[in-house]
N, C-alpha and C positions, 0 to 999 in steps of 0.2 A: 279256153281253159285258163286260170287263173292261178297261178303261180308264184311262190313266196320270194324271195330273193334270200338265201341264205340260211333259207329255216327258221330265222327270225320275224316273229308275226308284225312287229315294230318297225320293220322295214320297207322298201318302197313294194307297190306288187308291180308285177310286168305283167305285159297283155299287149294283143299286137292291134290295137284296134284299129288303125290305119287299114287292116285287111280284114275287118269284122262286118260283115252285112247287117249284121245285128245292132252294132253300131250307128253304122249309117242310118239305116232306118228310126232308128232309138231318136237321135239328134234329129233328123231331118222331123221326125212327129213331132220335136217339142218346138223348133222354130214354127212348123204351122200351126200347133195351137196357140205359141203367143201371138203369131199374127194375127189371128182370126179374132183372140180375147181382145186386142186392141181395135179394130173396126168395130167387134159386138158391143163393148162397154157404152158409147155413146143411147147404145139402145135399150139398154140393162139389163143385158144377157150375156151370160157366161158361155165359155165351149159347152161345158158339161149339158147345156141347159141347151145347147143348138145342138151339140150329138142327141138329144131327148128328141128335140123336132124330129130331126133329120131321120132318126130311125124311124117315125110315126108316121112319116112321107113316104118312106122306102117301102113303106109296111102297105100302106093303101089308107093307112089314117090311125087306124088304133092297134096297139098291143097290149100284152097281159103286162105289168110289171115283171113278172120273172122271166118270160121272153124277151124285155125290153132291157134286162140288168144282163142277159146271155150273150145279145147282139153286140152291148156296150162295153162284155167284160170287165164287169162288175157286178159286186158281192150286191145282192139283193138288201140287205139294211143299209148301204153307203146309196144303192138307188133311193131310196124309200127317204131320205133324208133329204135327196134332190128334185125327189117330185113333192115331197111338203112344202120347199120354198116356190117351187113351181105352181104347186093348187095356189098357193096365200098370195102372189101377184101375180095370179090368173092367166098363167101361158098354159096351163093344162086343166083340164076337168077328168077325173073318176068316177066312175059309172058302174056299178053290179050291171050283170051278165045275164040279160031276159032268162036264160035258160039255166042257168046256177049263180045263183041269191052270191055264194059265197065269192064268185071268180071277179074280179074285178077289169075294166078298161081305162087304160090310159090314152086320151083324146085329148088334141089340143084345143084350146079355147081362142075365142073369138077373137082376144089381144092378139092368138101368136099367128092364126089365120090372117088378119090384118097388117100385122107387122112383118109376115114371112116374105114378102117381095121385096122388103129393105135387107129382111137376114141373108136371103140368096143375095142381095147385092154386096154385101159384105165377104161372101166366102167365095164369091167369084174374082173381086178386087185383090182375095189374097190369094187365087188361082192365077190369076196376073202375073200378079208382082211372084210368084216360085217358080212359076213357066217362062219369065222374062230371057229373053234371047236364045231362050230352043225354039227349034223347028220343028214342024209336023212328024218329020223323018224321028228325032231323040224323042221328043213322046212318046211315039209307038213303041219304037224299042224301051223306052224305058217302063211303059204301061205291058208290054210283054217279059218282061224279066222280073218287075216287080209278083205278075198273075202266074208265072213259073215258080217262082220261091215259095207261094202260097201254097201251090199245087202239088210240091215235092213235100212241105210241109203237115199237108193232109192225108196223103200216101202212109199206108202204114210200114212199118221199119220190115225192110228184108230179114231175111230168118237166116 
């Protein structure tokens, strides 16, 4: 919770986020996307545009756009804006839906299929370099603490 100092809105706020998970996690996401943006650039791809793959892999190949803006969390016109630079340097193709004209697929193209064994080289490089000097032992706990907080998170609120 977020707290005024004084009642005055001009003043500093307090928040204890040394003890905020929400925190952690906040910071800890944005170091790995600048890592990652930095391995990807040489390639000329963005996170936003490797979370696009990524989810298209996880999927078995293709999604809808509004499934794939669900996955991403994100608002469906802020996707639609990253798959247009996506069609126009050809890391994705859209396709109507044999069985409804109007539904659309988002499928990666033959760029991102060919270039995708350099992009997993890249976001493995920065799975390196953030796992550097834990052991088997702190990954697990820390890959089961993180899938706990998800899980309490999904739970619906006690009455």
């Amino acid at each position: 919770m977020l707290t005024i100092v004084g009642g005055n809105p001009h003043t500093m706020l307090e928040y204890d986020f040394q003890a905020s998970v929400g925190y952690w996690v906040y910071r800890t996401k944005q170091a790995l996307e600048r890592a990652l943006g930095e391995e990807l650039a040489p390639l000329g791809i963005t996170t936003r545009q490797w979370q696009v793959l990524a989810c298209l892999a996880a999927a078995g190949g293709k999604l809808s756009p509004s499934d794939l803006a669900e996955r991403m969390g994100l608002e469906l016109p802020t996707l639609l804006g990253i798959l247009d630079r996506m069609e126009r340097d050809r890391w994705i193709v859209r396709e109507a839906c044999a069985s409804d004209r109007r539904k659309k697929w988002v499928r990666a193209a033959r760029r991102a299929i060919a270039a995708w064994p350099r992009i997993v080289a890249c976001a493995l490089e920065v799975r390196a370099r953030a796992t550097r000097g834990m052991g088997a032992t702190r990954l697990h706990a820390l890959r089961a603490a993180l899938d706990a907080i998800q899980r309490n998170l999904e739970l619906p609120e006690p009455s």
